[in-house]
DSSP file (Angstrom, degrees, kcal/mol; ACC not computed):
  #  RESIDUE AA STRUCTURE BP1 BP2  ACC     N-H-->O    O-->H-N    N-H-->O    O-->H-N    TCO  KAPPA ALPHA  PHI   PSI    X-CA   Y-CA   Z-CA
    1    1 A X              0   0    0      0, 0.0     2,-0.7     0, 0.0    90,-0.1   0.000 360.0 360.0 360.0 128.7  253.9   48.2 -180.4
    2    2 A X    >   -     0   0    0      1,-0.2     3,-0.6    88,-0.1     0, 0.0  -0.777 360.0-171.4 -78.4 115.2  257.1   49.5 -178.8
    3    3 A X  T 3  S+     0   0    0     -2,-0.7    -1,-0.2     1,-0.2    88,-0.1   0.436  78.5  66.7 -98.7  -6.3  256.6   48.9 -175.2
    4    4 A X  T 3  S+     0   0    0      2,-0.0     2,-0.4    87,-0.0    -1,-0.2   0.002  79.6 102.2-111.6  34.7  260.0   51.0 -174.3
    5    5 A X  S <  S-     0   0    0     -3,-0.6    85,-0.1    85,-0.1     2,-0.1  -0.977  74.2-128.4-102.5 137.6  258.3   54.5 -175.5
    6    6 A X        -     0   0    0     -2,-0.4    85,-2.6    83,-0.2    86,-0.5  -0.128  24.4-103.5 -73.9 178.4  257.2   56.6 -172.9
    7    7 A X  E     -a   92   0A   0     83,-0.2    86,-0.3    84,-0.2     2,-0.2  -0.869  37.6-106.5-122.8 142.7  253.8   57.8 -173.0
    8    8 A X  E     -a   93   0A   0     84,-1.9    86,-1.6    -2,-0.3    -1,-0.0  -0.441  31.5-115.3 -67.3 119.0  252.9   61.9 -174.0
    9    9 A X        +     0   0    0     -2,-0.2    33,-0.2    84,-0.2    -1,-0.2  -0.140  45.8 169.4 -39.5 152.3  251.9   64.1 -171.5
   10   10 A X        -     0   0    0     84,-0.3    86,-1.3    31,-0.2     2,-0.3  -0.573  21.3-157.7-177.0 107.6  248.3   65.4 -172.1
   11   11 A X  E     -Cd  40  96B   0     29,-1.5    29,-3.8    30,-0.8     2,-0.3  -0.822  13.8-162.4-104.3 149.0  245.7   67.3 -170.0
   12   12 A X  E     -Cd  39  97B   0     84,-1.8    86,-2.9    -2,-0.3     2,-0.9  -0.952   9.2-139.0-132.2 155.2  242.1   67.1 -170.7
   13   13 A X  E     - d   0  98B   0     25,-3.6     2,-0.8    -2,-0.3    25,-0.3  -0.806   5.4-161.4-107.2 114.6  238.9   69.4 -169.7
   14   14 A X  E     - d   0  99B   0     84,-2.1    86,-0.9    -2,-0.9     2,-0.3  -0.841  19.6-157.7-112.3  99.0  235.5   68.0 -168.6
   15   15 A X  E     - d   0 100B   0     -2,-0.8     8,-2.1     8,-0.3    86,-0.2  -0.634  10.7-172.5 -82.0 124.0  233.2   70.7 -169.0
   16   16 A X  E     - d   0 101B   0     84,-2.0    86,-1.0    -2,-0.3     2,-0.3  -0.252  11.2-149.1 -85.7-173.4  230.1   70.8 -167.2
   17   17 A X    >   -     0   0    0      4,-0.2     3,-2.9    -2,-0.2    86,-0.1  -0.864  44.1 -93.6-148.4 144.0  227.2   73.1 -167.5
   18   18 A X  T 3  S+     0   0    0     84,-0.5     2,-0.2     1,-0.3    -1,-0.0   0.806 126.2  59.2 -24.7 -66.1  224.7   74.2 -164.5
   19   19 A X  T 3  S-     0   0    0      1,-0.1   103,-0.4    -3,-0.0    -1,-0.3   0.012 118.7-113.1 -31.2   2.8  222.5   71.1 -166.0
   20   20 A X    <   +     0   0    0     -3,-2.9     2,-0.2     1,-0.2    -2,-0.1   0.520  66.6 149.8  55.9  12.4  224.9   69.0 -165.5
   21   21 A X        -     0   0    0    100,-0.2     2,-0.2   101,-0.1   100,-0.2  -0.399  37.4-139.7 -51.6 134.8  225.6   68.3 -169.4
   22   22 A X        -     0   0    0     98,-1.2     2,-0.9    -2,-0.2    98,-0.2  -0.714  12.4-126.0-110.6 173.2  228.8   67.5 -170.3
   23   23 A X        -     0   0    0     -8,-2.1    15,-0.5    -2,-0.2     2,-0.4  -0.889  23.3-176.7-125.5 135.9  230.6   68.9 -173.6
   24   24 A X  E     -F  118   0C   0     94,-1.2    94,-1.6    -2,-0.9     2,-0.3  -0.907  10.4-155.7-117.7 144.5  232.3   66.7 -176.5
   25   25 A X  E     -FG 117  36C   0     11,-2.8    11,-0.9    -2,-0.4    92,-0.3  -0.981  17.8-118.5-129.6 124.5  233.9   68.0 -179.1
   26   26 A X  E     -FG 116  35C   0     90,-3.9    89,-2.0    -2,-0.3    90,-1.3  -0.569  20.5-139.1 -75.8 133.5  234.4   66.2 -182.5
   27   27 A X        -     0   0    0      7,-1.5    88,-0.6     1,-0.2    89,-0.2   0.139  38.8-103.1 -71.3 173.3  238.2   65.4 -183.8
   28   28 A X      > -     0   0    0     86,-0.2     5,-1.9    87,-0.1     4,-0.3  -0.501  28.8 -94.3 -91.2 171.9  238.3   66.0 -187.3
   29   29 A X  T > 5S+     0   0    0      1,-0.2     3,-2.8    -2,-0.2    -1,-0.1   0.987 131.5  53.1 -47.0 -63.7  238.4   63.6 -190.3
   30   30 A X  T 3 5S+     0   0    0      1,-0.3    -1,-0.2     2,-0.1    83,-0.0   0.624 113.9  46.8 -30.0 -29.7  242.4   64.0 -189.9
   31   31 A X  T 3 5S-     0   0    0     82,-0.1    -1,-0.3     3,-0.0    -2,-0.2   0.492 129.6 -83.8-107.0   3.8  242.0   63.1 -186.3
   32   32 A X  T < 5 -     0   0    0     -3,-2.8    -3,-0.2    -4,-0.3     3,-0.1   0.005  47.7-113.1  90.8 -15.3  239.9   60.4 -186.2
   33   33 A X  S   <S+     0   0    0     -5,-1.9     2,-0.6     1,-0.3    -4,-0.1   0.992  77.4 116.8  92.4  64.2  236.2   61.7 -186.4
   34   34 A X        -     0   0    0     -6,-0.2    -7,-1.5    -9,-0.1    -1,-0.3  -0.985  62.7-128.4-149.9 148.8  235.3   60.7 -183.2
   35   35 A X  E     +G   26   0C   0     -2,-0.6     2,-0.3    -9,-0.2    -9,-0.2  -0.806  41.9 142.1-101.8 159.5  234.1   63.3 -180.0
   36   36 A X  E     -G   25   0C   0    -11,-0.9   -11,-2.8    -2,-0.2     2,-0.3  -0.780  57.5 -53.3-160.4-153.5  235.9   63.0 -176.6
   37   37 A X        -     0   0    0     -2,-0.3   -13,-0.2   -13,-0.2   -23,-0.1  -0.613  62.6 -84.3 -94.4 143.3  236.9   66.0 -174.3
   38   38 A X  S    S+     0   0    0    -15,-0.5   -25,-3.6    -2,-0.3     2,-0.2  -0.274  74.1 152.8 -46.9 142.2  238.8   69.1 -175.1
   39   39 A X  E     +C   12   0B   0    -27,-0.2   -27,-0.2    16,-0.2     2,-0.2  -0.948  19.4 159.5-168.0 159.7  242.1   67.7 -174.6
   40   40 A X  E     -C   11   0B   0    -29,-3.8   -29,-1.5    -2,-0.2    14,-0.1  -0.675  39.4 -84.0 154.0 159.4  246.0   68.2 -175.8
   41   41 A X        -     0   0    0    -31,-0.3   -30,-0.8    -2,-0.2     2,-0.3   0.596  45.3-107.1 -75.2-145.7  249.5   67.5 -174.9
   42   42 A X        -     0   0    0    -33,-0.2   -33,-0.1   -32,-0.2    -1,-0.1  -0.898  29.0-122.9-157.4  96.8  251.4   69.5 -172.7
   43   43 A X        -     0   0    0     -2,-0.3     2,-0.3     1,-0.1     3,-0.2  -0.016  38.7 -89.1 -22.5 130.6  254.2   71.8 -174.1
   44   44 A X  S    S+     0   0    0      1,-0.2     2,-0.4     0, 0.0    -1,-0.1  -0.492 121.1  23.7 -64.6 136.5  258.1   71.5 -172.8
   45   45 A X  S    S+     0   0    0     -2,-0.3    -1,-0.2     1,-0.2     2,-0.1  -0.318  97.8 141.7  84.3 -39.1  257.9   74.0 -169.7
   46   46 A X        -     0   0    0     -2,-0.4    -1,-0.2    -3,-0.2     5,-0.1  -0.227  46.1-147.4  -0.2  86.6  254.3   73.8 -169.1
   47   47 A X        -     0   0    0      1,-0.1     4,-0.2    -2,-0.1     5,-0.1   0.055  28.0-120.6 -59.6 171.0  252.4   73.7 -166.2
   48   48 A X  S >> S+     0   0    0      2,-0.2     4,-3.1     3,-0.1     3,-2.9   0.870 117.5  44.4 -69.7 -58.5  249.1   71.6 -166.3
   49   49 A X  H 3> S+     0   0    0      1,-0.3     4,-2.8     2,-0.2     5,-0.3   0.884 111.3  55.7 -73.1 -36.1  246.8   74.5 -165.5
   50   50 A X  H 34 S+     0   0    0      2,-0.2    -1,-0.3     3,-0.1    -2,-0.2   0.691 113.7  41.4 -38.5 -34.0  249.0   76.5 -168.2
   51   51 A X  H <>>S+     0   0    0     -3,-2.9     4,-0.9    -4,-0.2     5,-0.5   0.698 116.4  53.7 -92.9 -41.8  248.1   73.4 -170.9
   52   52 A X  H >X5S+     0   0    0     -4,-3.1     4,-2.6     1,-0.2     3,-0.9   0.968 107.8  43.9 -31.8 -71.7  244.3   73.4 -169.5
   53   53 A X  H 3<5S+     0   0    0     -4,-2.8     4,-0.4     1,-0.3    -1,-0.2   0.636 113.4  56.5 -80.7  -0.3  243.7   77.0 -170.0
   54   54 A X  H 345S+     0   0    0     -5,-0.3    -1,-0.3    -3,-0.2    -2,-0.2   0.370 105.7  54.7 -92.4   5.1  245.5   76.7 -173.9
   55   55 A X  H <X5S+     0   0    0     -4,-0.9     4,-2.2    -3,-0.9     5,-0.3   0.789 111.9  37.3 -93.0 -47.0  243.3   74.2 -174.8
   56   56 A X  H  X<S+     0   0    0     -4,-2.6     4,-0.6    -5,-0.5    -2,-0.1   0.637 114.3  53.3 -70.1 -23.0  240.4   75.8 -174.1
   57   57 A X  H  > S+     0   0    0     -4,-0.4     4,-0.8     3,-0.2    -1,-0.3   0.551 113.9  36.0 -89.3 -58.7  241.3   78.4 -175.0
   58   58 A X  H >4 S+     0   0    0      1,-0.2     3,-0.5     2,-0.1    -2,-0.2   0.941 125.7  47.4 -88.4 -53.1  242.7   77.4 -179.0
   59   59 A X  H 3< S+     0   0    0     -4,-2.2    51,-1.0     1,-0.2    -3,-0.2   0.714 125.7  17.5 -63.1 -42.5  239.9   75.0 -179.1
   60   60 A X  H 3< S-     0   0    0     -4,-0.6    48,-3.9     1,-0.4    -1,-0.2   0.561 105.3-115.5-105.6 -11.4  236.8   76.8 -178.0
   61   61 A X    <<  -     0   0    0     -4,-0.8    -1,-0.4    -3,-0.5     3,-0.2  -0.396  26.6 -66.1 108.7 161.2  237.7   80.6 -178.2
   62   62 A X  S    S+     0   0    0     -2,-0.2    -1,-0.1     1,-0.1    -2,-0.1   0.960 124.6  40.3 -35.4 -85.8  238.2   83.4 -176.7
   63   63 A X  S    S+     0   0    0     -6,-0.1     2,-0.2    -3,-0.1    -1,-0.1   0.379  77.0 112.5 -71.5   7.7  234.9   84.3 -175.4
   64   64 A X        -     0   0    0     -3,-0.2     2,-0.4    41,-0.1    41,-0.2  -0.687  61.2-160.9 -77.1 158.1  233.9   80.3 -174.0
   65   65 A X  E     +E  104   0B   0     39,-2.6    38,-3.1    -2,-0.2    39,-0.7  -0.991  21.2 162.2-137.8 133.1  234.2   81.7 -170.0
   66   66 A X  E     -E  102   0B   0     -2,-0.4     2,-0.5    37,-0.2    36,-0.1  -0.938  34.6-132.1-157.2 153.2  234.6   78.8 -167.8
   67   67 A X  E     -E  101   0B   0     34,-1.6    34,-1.5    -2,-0.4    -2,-0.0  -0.839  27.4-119.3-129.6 111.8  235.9   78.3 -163.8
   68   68 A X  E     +E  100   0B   0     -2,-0.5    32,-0.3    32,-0.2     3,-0.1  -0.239  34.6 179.7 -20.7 113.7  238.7   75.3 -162.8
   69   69 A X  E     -     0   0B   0     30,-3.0     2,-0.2     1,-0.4    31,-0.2   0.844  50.9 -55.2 -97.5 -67.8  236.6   73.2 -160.2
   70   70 A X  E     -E   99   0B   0     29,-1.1    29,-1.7     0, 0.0    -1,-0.4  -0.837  54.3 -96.7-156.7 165.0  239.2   70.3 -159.3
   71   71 A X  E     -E   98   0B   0     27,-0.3    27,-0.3    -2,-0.2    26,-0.0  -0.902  42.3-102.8-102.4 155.1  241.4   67.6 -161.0
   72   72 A X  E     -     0   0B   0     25,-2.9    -1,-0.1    -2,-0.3    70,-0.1  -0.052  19.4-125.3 -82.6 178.0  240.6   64.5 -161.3
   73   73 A X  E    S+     0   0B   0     68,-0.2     2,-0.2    69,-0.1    -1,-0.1   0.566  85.5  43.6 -78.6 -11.9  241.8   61.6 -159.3
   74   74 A X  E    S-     0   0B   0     23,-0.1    23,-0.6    67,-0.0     2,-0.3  -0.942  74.8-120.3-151.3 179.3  243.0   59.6 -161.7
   75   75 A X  E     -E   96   0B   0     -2,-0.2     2,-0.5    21,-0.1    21,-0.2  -0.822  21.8-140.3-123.1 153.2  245.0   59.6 -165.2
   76   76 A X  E     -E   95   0B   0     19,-1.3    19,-1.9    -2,-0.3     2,-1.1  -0.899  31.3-168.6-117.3  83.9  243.2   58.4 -168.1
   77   77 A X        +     0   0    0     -2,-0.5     2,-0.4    17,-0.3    17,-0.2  -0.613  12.9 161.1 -95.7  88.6  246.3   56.1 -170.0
   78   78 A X        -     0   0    0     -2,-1.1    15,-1.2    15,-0.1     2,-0.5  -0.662  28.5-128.1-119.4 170.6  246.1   54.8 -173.5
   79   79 A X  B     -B   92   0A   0     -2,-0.4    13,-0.3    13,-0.2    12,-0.1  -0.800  19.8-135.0-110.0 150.7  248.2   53.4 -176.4
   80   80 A X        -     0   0    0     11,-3.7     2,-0.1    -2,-0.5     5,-0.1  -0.278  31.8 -82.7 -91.2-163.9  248.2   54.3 -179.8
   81   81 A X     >  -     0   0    0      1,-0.1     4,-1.1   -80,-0.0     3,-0.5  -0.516  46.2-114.1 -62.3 146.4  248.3   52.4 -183.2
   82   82 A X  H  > S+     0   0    0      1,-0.2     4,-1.1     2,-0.2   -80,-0.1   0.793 114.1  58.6 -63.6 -28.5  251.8   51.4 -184.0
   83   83 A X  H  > S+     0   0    0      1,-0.3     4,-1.6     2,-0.2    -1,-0.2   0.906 114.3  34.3 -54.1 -44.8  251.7   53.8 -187.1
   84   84 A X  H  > S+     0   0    0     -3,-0.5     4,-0.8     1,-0.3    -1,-0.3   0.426 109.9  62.5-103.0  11.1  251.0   57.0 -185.1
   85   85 A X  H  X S+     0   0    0     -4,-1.1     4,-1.3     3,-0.2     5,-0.4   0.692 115.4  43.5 -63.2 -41.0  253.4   55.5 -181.8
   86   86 A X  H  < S+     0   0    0     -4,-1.1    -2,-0.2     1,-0.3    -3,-0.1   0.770 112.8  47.6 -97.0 -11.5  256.0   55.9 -184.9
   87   87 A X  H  < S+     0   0    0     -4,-1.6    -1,-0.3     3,-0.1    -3,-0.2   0.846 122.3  31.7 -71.8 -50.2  254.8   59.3 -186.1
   88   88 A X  H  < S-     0   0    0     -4,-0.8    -3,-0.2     2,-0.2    -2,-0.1   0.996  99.1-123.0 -66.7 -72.8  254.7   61.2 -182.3
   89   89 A X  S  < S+     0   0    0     -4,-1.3     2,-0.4     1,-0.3   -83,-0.2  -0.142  78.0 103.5 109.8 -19.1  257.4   59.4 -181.0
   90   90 A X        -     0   0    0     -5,-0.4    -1,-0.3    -6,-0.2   -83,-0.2  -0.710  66.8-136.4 -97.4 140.6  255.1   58.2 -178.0
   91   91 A X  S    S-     0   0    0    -85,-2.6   -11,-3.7    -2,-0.4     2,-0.2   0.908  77.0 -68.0 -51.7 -43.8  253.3   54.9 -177.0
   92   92 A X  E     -aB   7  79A   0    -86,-0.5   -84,-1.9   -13,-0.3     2,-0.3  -0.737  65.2 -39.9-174.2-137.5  250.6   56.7 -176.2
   93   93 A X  E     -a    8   0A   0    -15,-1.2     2,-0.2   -86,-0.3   -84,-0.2  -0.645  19.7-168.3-131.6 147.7  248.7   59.3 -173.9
   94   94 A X        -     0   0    0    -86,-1.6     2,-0.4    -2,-0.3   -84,-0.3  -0.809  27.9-163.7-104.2  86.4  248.7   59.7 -169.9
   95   95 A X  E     - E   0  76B   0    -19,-1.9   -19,-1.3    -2,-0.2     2,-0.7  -0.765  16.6-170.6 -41.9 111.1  245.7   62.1 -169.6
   96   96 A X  E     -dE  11  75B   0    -86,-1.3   -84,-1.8    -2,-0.4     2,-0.5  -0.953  21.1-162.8-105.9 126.8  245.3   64.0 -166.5
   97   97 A X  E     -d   12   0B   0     -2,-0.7   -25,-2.9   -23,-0.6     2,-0.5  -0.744   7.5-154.3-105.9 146.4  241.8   65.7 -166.7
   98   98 A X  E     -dE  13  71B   0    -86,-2.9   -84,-2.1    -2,-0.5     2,-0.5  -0.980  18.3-114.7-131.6 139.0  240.2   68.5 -164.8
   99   99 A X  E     -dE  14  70B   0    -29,-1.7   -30,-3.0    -2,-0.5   -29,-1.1  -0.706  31.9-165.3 -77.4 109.7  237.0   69.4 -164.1
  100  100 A X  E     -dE  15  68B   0    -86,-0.9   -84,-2.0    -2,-0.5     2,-0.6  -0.988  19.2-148.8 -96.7 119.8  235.6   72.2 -165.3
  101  101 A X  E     -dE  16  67B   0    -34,-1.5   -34,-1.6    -2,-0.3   -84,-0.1  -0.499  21.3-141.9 -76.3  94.7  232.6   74.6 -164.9
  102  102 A X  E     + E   0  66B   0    -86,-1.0   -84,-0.5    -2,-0.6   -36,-0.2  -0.533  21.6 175.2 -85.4 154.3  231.2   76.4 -167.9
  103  103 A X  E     -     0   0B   0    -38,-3.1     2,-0.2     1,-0.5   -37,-0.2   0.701  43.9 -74.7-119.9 -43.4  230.3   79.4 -167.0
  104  104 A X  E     + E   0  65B   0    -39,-0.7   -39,-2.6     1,-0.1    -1,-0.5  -0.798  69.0 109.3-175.8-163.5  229.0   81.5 -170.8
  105  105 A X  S    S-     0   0    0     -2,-0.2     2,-0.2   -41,-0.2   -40,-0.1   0.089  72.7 -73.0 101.4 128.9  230.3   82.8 -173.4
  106  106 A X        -     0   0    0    -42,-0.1     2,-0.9    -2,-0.1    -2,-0.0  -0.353  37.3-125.7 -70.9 136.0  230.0   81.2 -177.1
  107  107 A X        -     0   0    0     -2,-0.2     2,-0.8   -44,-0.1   -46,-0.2  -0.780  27.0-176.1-109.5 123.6  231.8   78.3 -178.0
  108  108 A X        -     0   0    0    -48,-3.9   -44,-0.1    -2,-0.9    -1,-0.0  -0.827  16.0-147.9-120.2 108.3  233.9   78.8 -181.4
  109  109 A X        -     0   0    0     -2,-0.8     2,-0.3   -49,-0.1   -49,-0.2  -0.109  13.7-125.8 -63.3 157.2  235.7   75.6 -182.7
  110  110 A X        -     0   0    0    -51,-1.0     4,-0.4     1,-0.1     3,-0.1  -0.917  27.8-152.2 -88.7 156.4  239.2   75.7 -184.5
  111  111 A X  S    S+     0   0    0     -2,-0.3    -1,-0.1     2,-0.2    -2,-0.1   0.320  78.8  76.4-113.1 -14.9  238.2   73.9 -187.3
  112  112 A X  S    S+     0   0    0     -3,-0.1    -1,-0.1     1,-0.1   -82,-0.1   0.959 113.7  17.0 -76.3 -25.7  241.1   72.6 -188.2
  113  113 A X  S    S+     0   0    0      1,-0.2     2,-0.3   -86,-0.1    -2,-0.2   0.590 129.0  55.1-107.8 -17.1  241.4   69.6 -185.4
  114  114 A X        +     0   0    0     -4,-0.4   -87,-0.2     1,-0.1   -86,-0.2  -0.805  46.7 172.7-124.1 162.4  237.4   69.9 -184.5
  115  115 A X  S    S-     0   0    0    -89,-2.0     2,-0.3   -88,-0.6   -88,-0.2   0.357  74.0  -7.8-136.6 -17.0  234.1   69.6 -187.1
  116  116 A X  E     -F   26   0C   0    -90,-1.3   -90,-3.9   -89,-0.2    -1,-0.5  -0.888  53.4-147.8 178.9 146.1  231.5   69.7 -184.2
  117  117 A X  E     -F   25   0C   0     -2,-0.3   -92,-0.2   -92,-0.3     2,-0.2  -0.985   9.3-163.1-134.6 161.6  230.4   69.6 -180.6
  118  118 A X  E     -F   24   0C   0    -94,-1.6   -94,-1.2    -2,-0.3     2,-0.3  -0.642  22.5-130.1-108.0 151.7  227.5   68.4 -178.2
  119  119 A X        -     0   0    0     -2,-0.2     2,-0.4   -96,-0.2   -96,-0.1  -0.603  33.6-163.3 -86.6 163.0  226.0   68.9 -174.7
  120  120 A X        -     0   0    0     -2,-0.3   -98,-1.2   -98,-0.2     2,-0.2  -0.974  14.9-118.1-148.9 142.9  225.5   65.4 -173.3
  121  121 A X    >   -     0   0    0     -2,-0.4     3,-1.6  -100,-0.2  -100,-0.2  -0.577  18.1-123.1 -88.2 149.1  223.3   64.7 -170.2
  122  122 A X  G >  S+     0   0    0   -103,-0.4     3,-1.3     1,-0.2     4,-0.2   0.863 120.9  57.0 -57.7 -37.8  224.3   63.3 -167.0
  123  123 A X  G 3  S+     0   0    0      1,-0.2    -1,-0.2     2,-0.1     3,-0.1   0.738 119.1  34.9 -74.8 -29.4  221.3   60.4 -168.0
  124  124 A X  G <> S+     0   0    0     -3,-1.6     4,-1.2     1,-0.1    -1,-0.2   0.143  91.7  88.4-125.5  26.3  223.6   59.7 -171.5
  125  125 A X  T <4 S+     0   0    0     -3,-1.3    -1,-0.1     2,-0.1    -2,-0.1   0.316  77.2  62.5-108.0   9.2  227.1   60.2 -170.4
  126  126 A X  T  > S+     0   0    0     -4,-0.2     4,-1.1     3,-0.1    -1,-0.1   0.780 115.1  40.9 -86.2 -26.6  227.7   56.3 -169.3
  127  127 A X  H  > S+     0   0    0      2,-0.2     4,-3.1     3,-0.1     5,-0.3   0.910 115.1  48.3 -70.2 -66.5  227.1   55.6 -173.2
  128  128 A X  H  X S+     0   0    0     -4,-1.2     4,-2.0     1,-0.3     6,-0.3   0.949 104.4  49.3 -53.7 -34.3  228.7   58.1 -174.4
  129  129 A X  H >4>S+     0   0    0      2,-0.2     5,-2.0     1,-0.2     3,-1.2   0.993 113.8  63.4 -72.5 -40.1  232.2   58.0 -172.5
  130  130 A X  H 3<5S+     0   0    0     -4,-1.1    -2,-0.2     1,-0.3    -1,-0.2   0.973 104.6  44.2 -20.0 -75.3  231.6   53.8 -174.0
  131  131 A X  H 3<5S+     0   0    0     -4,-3.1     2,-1.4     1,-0.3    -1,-0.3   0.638 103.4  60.7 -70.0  -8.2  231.7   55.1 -177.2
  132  132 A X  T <<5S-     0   0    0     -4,-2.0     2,-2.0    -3,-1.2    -1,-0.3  -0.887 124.9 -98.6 -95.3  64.9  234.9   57.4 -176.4
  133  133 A X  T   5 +     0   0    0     -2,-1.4    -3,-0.2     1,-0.1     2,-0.2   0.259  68.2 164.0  67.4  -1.1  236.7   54.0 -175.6
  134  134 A X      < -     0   0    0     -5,-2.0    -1,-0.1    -2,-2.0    -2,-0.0  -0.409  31.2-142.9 -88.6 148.1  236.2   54.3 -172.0
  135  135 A X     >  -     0   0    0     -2,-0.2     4,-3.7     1,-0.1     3,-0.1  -0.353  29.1-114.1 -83.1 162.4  236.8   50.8 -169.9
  136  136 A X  H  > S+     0   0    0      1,-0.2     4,-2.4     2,-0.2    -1,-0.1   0.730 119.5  58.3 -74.1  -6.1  234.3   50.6 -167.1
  137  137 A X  H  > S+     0   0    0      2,-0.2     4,-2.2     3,-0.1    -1,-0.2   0.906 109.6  46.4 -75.7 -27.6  236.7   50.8 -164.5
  138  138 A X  H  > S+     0   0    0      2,-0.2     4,-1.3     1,-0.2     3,-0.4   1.000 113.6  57.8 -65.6 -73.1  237.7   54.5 -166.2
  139  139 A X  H >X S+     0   0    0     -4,-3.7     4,-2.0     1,-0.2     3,-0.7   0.777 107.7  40.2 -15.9 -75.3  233.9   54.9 -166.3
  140  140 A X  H 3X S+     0   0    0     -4,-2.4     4,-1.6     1,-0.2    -2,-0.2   0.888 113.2  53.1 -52.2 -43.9  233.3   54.4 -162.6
  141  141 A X  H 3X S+     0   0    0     -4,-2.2     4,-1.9    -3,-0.4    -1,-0.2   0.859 109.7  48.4 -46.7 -42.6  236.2   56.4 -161.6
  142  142 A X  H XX S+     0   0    0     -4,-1.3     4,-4.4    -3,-0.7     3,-0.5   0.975 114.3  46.9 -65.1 -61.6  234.9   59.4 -163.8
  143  143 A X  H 3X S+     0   0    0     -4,-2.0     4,-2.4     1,-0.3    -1,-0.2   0.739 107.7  51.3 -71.9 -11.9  231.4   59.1 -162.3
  144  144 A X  H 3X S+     0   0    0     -4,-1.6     4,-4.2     2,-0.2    -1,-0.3   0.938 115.1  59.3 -92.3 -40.2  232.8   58.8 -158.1
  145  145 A X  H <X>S+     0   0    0     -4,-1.9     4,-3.9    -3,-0.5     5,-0.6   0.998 104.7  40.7 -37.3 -75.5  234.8   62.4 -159.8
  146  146 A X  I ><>S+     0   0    0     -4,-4.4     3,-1.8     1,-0.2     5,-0.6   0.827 120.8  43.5 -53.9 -58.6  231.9   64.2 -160.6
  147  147 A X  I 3<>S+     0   0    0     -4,-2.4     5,-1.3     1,-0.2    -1,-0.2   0.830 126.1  32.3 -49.3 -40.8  230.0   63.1 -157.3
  148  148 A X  I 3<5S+     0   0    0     -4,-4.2    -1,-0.2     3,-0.2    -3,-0.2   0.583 138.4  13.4 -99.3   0.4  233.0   63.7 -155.0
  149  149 A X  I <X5S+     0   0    0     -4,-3.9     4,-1.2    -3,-1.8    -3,-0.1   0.600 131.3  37.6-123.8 -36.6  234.9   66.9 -157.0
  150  150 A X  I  ><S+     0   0    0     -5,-0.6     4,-1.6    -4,-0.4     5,-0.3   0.991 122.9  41.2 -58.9 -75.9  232.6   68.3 -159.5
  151  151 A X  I  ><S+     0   0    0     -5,-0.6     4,-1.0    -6,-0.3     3,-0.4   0.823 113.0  49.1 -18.7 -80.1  229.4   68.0 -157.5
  152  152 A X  H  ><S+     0   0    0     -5,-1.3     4,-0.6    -6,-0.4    -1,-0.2   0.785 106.6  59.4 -47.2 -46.0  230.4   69.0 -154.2
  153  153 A X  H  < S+     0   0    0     -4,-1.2     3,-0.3     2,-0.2    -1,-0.2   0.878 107.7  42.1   0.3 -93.1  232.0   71.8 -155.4
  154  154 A X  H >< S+     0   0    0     -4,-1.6     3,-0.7    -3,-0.4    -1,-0.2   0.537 106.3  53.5 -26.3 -59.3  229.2   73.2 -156.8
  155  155 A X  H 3< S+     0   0    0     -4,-1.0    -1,-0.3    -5,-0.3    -2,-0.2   0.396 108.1  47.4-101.4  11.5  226.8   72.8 -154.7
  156  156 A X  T 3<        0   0    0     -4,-0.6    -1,-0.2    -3,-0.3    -2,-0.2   0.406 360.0 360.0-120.5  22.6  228.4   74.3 -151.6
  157  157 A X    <         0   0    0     -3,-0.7    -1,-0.1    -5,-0.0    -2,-0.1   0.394 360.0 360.0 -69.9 360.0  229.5   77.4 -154.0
């Protein structure tokens, strides 16, 4: 691992639902076959909320209809395998994620980086974000987000 590459810019979207369901979306084979959140690097010139609403946008369609609640508090930072640090260019990922409220609207994948997506229930999203690689301190942080940006939000809309 090259420890003097800097890490790729990256926003990621954690869609809720009124049910408090969260949504993963499955990578392709090509991508590792695995679900995590709509997610993706950040373009030279780019604003965050400019890479947010292109993500969601080439990933989910046109018509998914959805409202920015808050960003999160904290940046979700990983490294990659040494092959694909030497293929990007990067060490790894800095993720800043934002919370998001779906709203309707049909969800239509590109099929070229995603093969499938899920609801996940607030009762089965401490597993699931486990199997997405997340450590438990990234875990607790995620869950004190939803209570104290998603949550609150919401419920004094």
């Amino acid at each position: 691992m090259n420890t003097e590459q800097s890490y790729r810019a990256s926003i990621g979207a954690i869609i809720v639902d009124d049910d408090f369901n969260f949504l993963f979306v499955k990578l392709s084979i090509e991508k590792g076959e695995r679900y995590d959140f709509v997610k993706g690097g950040m373009k030279k010139g780019e604003t965050e909320l400019e890479t947010l609403k292109r993500e969601i946008k080439e990933e989910l369609g046109e018509g998914f209809v959805y409202e920015i609640i808050g960003k999160s508090s904290w940046y979700f930072i990983y490294d990659w395998g040494k092959e694909f640090q030497e293929k990007k260019g990067f060490r790894g990922q800095a993720r800043q994620n934002y919370w998001v409220k779906y709203v309707s609207g049909e969800i239509n994948l590109q099929r070229e980086e995603l093969s499938d997506y899920k609801w996940v229930s607030k009762e089965n999203i401490v597993a699931e974000l486990k199997n997405s690689n997340f450590s438990e301190i990234e875990i607790n942080r995620f869950l004190t987000d939803f209570e104290n940006i998603f949550k609150k939000s919401i419920t004094s809309l």
